[in-house]
MDAnalysis code that builds the backbone (N, CA, C; Angstrom):
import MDAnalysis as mda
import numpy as np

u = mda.Universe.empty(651, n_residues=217, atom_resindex=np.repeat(np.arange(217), 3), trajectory=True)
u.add_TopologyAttr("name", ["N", "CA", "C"] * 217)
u.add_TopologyAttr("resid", np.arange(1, 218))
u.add_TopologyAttr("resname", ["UNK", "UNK", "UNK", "UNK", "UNK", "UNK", "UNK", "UNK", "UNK", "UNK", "UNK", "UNK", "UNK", "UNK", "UNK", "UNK", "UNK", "UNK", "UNK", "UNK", "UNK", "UNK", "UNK", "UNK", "UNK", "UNK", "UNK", "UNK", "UNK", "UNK", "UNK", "UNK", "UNK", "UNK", "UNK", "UNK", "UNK", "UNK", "UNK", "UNK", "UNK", "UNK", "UNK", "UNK", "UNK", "UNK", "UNK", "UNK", "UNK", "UNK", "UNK", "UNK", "UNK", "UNK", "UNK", "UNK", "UNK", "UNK", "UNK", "UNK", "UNK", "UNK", "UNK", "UNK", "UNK", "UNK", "UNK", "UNK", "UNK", "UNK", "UNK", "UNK", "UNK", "UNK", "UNK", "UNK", "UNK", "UNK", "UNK", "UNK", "UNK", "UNK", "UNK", "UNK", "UNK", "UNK", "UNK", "UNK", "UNK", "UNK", "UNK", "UNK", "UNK", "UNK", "UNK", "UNK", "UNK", "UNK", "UNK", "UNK", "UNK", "UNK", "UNK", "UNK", "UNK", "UNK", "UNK", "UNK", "UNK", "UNK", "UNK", "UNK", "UNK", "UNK", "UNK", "UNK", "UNK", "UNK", "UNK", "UNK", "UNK", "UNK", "UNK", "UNK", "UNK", "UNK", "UNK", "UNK", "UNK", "UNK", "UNK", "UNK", "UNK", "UNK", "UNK", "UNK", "UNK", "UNK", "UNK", "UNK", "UNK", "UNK", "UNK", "UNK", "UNK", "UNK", "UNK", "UNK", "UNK", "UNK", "UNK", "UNK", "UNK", "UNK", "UNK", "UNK", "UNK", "UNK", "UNK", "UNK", "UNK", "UNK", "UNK", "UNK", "UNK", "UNK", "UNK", "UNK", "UNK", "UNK", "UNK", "UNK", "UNK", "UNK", "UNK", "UNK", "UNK", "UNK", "UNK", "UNK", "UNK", "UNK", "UNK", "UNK", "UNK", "UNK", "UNK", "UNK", "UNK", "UNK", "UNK", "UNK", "UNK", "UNK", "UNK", "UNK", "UNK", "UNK", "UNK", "UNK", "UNK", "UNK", "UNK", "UNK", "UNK", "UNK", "UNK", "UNK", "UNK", "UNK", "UNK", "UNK", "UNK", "UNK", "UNK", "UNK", "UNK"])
u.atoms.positions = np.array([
    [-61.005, 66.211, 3.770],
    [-60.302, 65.014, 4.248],
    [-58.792, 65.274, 4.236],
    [-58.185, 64.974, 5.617],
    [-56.581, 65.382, 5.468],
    [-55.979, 63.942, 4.127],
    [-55.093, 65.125, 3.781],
    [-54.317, 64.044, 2.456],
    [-53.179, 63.667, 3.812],
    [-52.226, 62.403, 3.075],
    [-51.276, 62.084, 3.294],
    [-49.944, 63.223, 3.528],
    [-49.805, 64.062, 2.701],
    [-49.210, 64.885, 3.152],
    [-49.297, 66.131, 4.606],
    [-50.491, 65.771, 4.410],
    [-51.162, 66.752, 5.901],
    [-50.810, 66.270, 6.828],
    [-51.095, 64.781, 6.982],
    [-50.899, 63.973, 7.933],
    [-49.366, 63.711, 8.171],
    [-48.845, 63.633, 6.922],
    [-46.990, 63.734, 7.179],
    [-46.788, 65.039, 8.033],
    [-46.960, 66.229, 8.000],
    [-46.727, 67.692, 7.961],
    [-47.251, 67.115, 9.399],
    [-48.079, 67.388, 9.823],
    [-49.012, 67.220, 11.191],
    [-47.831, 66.188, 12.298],
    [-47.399, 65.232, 11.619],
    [-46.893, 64.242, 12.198],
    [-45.439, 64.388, 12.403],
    [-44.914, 65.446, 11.724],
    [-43.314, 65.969, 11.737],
    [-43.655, 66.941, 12.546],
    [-44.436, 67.746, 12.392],
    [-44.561, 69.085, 13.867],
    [-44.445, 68.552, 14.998],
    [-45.328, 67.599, 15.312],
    [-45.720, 67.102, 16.604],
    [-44.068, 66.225, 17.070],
    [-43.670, 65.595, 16.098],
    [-42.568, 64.738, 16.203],
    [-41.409, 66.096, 16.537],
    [-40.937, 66.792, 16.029],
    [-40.486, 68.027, 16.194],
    [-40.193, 68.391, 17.853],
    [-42.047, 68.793, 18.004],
    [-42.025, 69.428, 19.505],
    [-41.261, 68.579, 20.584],
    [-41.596, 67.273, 20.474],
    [-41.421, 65.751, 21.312],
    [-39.690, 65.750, 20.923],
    [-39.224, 66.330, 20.037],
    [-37.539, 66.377, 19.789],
    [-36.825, 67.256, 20.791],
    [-37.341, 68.406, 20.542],
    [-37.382, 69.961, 21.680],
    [-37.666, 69.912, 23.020],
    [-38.732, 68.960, 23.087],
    [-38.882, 68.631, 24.784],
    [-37.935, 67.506, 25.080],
    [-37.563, 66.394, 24.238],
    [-36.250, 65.619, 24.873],
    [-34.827, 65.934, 24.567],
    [-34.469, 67.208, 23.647],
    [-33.469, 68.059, 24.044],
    [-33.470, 68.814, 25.685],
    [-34.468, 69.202, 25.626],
    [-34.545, 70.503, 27.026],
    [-34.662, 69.131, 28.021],
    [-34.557, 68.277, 28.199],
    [-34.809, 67.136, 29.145],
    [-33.204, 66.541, 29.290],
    [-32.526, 66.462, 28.159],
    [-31.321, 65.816, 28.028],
    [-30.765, 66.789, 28.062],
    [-30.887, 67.958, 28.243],
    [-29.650, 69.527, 28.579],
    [-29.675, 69.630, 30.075],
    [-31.206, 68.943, 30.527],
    [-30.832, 69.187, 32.061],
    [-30.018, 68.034, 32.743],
    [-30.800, 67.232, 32.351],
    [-29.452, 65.999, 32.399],
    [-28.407, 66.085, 32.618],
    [-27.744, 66.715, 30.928],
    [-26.224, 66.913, 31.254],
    [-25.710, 67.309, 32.419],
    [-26.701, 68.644, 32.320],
    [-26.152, 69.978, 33.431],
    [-25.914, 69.251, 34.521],
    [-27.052, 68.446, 35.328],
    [-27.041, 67.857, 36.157],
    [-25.783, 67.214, 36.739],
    [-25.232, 66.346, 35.619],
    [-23.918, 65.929, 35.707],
    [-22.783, 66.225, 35.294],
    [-22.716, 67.201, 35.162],
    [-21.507, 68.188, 34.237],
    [-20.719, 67.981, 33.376],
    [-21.489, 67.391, 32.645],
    [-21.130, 66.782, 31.292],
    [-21.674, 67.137, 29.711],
    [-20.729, 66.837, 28.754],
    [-21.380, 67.450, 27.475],
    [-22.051, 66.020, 26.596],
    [-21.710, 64.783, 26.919],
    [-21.999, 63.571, 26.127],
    [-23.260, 62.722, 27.237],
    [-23.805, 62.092, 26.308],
    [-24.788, 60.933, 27.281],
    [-23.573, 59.805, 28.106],
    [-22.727, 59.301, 27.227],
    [-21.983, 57.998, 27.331],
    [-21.697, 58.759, 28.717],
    [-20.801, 59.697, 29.061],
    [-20.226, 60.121, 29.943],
    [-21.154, 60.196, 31.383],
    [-22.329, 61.009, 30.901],
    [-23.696, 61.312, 32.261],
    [-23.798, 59.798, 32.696],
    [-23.770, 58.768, 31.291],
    [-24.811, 57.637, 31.755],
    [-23.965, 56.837, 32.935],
    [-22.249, 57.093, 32.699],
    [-21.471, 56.288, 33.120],
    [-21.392, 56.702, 34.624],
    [-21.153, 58.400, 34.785],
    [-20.931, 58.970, 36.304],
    [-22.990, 58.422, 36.902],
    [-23.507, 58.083, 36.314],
    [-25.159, 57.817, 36.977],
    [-24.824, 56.398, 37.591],
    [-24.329, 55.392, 36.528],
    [-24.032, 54.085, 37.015],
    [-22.971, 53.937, 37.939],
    [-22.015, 55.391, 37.690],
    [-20.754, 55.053, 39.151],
    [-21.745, 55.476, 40.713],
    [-22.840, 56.616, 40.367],
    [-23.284, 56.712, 41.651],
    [-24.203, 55.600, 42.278],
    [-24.669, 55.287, 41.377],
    [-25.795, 54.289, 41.707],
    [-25.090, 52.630, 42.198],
    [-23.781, 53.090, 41.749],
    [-23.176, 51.787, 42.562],
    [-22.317, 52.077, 43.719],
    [-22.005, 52.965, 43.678],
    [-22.111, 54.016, 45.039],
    [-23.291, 54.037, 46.093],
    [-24.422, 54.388, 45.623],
    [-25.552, 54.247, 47.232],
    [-25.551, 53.009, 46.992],
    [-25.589, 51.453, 46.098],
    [-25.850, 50.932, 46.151],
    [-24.729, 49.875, 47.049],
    [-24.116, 50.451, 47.417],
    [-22.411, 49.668, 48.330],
    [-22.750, 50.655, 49.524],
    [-23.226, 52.118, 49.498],
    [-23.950, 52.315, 50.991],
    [-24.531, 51.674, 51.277],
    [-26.061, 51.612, 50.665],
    [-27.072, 50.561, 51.273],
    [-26.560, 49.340, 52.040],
    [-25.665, 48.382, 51.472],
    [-25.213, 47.144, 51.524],
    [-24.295, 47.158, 53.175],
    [-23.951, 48.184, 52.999],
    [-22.695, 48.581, 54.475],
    [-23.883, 48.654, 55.380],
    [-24.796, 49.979, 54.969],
    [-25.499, 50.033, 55.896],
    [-26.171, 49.004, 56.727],
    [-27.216, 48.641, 55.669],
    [-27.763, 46.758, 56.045],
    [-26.836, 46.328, 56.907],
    [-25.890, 46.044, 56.615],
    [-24.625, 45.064, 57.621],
    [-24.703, 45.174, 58.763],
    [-24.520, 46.622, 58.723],
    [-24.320, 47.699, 60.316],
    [-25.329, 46.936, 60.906],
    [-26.515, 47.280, 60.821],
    [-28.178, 47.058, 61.406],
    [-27.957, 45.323, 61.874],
    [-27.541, 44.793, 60.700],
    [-27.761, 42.814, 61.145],
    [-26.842, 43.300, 62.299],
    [-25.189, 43.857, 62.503],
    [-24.257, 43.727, 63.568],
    [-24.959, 43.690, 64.660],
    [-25.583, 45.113, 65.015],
    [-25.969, 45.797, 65.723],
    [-27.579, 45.096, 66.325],
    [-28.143, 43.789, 65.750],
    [-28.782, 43.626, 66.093],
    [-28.167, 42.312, 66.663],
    [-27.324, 41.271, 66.222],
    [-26.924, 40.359, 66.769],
    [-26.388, 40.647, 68.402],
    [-25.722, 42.081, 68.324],
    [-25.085, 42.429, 69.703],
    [-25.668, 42.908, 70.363],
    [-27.178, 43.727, 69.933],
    [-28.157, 44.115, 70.954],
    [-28.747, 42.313, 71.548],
    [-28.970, 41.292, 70.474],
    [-29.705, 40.313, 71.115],
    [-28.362, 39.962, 72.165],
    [-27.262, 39.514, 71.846],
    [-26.215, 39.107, 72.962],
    [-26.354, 40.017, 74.231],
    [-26.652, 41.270, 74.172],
    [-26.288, 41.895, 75.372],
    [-27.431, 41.644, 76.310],
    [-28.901, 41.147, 75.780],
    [-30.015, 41.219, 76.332],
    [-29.827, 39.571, 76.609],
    [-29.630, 38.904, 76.232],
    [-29.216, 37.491, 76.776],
    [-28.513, 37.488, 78.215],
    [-27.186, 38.331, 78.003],
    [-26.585, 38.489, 79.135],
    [-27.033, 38.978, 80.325],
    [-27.851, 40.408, 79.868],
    [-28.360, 40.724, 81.018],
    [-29.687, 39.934, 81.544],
    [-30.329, 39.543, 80.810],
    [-31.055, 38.192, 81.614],
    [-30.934, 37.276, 82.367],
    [-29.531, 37.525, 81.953],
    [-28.735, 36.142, 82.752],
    [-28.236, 36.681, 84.209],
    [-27.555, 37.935, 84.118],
    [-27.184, 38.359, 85.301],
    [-28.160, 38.694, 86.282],
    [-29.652, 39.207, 85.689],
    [-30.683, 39.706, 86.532],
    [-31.151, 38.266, 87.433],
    [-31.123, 37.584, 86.622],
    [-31.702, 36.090, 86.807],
    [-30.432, 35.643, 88.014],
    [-29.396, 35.668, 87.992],
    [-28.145, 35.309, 89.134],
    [-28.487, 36.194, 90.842],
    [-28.834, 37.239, 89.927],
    [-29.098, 38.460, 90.926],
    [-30.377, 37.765, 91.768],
    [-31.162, 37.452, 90.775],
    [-32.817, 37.479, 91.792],
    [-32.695, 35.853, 92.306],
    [-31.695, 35.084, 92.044],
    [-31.440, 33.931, 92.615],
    [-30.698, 34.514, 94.022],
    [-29.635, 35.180, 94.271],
    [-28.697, 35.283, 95.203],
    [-29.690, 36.211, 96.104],
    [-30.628, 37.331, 95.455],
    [-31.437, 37.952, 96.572],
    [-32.305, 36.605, 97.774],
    [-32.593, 35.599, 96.759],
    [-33.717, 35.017, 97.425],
    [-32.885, 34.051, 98.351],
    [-31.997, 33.886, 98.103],
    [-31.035, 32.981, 99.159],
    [-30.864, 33.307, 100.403],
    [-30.210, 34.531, 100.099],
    [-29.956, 35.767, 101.566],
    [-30.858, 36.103, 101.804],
    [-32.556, 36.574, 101.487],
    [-33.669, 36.390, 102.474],
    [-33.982, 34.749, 103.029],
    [-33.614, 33.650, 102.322],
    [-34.283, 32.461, 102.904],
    [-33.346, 32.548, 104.119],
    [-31.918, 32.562, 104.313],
    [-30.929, 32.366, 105.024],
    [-31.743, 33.077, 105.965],
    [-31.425, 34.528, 106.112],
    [-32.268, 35.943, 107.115],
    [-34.043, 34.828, 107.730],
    [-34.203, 34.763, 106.818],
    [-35.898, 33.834, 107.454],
    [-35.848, 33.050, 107.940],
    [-34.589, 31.743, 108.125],
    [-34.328, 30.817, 109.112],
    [-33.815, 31.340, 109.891],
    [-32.848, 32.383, 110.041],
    [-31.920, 32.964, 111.323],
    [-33.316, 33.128, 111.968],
    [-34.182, 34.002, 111.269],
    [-35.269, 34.846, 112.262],
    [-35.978, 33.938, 113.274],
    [-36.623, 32.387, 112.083],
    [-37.291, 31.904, 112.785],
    [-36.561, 31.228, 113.777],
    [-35.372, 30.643, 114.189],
    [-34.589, 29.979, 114.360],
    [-34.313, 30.822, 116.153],
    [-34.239, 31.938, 115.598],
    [-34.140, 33.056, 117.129],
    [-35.095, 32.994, 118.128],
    [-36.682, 33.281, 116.873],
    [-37.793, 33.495, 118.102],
    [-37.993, 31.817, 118.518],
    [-37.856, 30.681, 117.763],
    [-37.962, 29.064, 118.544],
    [-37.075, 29.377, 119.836],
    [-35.768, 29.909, 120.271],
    [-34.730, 29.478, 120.829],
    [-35.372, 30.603, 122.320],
    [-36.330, 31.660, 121.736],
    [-36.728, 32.508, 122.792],
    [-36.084, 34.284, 122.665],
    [-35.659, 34.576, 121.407],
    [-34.612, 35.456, 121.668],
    [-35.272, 36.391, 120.778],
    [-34.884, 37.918, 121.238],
    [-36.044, 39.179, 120.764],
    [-36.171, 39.074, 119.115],
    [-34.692, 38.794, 118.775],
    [-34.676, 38.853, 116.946],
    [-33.301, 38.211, 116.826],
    [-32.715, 38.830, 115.451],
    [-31.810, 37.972, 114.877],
    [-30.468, 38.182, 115.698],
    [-30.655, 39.242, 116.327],
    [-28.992, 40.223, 116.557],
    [-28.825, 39.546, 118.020],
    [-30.044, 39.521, 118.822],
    [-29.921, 38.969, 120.177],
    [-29.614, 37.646, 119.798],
    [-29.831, 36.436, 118.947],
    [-29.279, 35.526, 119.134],
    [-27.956, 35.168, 118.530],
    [-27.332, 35.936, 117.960],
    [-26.047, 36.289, 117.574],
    [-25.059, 36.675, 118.745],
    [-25.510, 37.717, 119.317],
    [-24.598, 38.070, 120.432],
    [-24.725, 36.887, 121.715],
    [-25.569, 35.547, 121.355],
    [-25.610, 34.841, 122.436],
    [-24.698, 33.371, 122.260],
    [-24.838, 33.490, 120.771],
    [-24.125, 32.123, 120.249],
    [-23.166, 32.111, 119.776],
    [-22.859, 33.512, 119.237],
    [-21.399, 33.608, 118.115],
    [-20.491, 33.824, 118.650],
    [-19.454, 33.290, 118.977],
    [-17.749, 33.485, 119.612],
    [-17.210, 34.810, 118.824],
    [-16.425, 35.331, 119.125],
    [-15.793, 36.770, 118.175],
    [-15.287, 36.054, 117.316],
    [-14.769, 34.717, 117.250],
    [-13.966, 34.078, 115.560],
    [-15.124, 34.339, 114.410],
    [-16.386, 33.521, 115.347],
    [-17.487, 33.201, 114.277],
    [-18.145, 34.414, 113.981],
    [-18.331, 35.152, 114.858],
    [-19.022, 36.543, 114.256],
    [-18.028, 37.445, 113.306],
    [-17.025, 37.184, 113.653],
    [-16.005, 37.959, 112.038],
    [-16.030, 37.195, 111.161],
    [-16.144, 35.559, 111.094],
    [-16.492, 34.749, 109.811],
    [-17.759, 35.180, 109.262],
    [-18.671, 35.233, 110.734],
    [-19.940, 35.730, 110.451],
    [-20.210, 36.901, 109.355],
    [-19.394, 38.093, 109.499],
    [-19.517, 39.392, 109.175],
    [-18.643, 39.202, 107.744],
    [-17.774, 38.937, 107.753],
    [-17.011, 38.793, 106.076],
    [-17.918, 37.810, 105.497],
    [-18.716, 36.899, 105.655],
    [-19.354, 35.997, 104.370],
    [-20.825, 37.127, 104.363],
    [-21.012, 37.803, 105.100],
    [-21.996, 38.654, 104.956],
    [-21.716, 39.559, 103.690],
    [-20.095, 40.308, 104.353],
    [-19.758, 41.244, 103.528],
    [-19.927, 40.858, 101.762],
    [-18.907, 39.678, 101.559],
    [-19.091, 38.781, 100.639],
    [-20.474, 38.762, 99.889],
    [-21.320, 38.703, 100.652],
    [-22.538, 38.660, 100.115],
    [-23.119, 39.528, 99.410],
    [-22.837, 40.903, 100.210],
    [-23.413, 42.119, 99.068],
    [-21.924, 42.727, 98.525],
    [-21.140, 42.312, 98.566],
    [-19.919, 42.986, 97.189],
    [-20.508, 41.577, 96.022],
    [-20.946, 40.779, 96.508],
    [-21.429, 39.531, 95.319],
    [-22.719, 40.472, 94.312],
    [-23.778, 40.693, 94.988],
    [-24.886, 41.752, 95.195],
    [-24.400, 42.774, 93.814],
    [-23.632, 43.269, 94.954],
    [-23.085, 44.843, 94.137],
    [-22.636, 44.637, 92.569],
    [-21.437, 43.776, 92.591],
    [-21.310, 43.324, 91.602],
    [-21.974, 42.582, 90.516],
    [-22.729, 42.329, 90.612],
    [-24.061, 41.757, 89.259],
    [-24.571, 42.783, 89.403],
    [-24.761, 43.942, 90.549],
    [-26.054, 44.996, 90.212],
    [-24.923, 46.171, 89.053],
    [-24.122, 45.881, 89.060],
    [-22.561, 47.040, 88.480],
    [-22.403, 46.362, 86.825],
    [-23.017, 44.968, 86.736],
    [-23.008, 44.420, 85.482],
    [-23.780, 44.535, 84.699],
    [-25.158, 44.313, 85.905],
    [-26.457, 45.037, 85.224],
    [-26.638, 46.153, 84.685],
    [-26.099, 46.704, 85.240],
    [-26.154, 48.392, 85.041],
    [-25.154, 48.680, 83.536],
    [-24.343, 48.474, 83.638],
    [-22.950, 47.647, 82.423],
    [-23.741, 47.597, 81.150],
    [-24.321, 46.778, 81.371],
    [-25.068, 45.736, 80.149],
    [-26.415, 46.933, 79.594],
    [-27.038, 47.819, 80.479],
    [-27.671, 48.241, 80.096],
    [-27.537, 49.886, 79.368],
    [-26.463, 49.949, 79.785],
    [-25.838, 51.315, 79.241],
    [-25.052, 50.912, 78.072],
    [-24.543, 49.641, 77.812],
    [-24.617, 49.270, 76.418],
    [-25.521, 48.987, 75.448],
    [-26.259, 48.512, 75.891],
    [-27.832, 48.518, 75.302],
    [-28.204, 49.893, 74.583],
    [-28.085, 50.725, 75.746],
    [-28.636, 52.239, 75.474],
    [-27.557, 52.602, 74.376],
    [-26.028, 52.296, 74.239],
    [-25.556, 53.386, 73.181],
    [-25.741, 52.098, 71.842],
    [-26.206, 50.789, 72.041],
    [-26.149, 50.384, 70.922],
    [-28.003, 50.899, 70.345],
    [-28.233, 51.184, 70.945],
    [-29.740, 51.678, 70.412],
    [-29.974, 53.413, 69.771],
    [-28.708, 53.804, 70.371],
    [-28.126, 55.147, 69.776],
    [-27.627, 55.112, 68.613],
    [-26.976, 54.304, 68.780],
    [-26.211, 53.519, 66.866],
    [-26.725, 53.463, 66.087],
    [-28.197, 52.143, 66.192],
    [-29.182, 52.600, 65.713],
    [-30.100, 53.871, 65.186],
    [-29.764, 54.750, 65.652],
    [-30.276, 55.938, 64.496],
    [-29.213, 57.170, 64.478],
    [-28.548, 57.004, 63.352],
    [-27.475, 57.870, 62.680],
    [-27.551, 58.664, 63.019],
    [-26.483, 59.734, 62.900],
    [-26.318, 61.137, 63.387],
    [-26.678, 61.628, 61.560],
    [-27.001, 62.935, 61.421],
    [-26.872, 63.677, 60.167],
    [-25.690, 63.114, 59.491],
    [-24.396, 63.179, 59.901],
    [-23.456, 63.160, 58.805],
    [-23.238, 61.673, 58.368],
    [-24.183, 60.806, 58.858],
    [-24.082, 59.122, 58.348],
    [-25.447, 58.779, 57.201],
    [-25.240, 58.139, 56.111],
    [-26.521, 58.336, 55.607],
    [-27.605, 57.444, 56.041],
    [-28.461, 57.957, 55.881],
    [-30.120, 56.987, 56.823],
    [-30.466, 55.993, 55.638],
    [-31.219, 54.721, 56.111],
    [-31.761, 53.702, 54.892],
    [-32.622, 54.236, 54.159],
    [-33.564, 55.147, 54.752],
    [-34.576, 55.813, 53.951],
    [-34.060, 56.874, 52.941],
    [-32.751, 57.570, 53.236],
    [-32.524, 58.587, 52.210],
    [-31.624, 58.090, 51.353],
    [-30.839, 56.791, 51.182],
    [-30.054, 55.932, 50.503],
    [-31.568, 55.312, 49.340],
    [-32.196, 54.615, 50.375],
    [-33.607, 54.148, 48.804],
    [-34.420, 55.288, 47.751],
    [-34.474, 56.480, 48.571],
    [-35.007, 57.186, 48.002],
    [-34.207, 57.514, 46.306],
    [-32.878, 58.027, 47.113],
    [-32.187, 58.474, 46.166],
    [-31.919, 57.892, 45.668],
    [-31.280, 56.554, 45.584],
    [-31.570, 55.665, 44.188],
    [-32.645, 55.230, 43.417],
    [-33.663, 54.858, 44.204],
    [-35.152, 55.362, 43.454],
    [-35.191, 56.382, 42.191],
    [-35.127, 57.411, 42.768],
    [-35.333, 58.830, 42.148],
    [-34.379, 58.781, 40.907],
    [-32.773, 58.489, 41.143],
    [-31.988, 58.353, 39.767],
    [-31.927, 57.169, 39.117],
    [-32.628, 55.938, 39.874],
    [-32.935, 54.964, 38.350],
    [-34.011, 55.678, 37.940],
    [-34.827, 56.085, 38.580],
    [-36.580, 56.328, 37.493],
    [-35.785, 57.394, 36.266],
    [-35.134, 58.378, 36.947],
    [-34.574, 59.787, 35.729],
    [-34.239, 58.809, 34.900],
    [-33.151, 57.633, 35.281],
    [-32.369, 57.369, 33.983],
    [-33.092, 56.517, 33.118],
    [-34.299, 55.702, 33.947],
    [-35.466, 54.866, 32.959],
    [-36.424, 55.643, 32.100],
    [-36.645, 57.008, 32.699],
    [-37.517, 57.747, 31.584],
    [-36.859, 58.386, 30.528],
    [-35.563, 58.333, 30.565],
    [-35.066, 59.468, 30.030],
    [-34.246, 57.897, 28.449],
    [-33.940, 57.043, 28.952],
    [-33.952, 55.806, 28.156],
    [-35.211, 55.607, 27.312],
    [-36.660, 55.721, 28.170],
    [-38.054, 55.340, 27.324],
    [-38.040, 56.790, 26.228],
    [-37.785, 58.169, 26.512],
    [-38.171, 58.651, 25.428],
    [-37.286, 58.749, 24.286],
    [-36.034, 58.271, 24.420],
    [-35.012, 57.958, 23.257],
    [-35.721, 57.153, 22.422],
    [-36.336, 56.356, 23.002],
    [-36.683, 54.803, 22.252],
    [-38.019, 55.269, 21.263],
    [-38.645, 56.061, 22.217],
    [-40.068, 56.383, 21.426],
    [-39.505, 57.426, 20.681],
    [-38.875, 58.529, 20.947],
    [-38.363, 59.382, 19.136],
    [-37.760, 58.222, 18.428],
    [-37.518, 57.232, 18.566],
    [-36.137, 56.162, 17.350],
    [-37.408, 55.438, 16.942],
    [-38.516, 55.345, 17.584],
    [-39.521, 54.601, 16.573],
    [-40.325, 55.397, 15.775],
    [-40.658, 56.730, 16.463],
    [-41.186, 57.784, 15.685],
    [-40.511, 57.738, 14.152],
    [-39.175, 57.639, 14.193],
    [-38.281, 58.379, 12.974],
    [-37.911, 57.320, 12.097],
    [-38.189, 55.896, 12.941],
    [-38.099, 54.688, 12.033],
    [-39.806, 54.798, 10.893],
    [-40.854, 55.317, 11.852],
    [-42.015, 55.001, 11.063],
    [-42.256, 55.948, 9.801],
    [-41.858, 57.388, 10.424],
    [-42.077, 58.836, 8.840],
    [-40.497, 58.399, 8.205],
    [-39.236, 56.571, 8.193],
    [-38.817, 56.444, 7.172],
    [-39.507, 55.394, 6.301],
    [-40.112, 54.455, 6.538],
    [-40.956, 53.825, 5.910],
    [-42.023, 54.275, 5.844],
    [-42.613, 55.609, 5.825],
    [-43.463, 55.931, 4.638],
    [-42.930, 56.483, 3.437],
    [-41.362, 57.004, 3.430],
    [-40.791, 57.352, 2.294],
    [-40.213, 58.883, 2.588],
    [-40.347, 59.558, 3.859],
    [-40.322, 60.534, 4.208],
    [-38.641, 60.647, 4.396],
    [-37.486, 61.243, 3.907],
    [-36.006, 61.126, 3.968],
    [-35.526, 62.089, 5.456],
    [-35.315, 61.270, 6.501],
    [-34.936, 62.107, 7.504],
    [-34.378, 63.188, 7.722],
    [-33.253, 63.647, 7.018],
    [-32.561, 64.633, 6.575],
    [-33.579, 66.002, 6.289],
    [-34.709, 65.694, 4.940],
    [-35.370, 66.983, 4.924],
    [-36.021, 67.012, 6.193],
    [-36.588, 66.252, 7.302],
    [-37.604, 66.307, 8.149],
    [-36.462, 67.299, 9.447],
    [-34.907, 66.445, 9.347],
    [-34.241, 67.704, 9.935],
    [-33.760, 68.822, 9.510],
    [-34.278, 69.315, 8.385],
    [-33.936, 70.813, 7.938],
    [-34.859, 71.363, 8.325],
    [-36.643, 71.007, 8.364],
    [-37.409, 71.446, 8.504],
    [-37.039, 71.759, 10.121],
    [-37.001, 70.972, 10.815],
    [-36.969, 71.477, 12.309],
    [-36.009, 72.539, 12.655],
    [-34.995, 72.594, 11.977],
    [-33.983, 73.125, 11.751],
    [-34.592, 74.796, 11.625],
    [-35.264, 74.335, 10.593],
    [-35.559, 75.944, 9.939],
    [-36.881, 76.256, 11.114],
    [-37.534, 75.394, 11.833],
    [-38.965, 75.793, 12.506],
    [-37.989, 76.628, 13.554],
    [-36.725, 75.650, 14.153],
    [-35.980, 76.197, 15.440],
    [-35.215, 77.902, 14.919],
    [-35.513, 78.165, 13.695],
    [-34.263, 79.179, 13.571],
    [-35.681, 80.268, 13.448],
])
């Protein structure tokens, strides 16, 4: 049957190893952050982490901007397509009464009853509200076009070049350095209860660190 002392002995080795593995855990740490103290690592961890965490926040922003001005630009161009397919259907209804309006009167098409009715004043009024008509045309089709090549670079915006950071590699990486700094907090806590329990059995911490002392030498 193990005595009490076995079980002390048994329970300082093991406590020992679990010391050695959260040294070699807290040396990489340091290294990590090029530092010789915790206070110092813990502080440059919390300056980075409030660092991606003021990226993230910019970033987010960007995305709401960029989506308010993609919805504005798609409003607009709805609006202009919609002006457009109003003004097309006008200038065919107009063209569809000239037409019908020709063959009632007897005349081959639209042009023969033009050259029969229009004075040279009215056929140059004639010809500039025409003109008018497709620089009107042109122009919503030049807006359209406008609106949609903004579209296109705000949808470019939308996904970063390399040297901007992405949402996915901003969560990750703060992910990844709260978990380091939460595990590396949980096993402090579990050696400080370990060393609280072998002192209330009577065990004096001091010899338990000579012993490790002497296991490490």
């Amino acid at each position: 049957m193990e005595t009490k002392l076995e079980g002390d002995r048994k329970q300082a080795k093991e406590l020992g190893i679990q010391i050695d593995e959260s040294r070699g855990r807290l040396r990489q740490f340091l290294d990590r952050w090029k530092t010789e103290t915790i206070s110092l690592a813990l502080n440059r961890l919390k300056s980075r982490l409030e660092t991606l965490d003021s990226e993230l926040q910019a970033y987010t922003q960007k995305k709401q901007d960029l989506a308010i001005q993609k919805a504005q630009i798609l409003q607009k161009r709805d609006e202009l397509e919609n002006r457009l397919q109003q003004l097309e259907e006008a200038i065919a209804g107009k063209q569809q009464a000239i037409s019908s309006l020709a063959v009632q009167l007897g005349f081959s098409g639209t042009e023969d009853l033009k050259a029969a009715l229009l004075s040279p004043e009215t056929e140059i009024s004639y010809q500039n509200q025409e003109r008018l008509w497709k620089e009107n045309q042109d122009r919503l089709r030049h807006q359209i076009e406008e609106a949609r090549r903004a579209l296109d670079s705000l949808r470019s915006e939308r996904n970063p070049s390399h040297t901007e950071p992405g949402l996915d590699r901003l969560e990750a990486e703060l992910a990844a350095t709260e978990a380091e700094r939460q595990s590396l907090a949980a096993s402090v806590k579990a050696l400080q209860l370990k060393l609280q329990g072998l002192e209330q059995d009577g065990r004096p911490p001091c010899r338990l660190h000579g012993r490790n002392q002497a296991a490490d030498g």
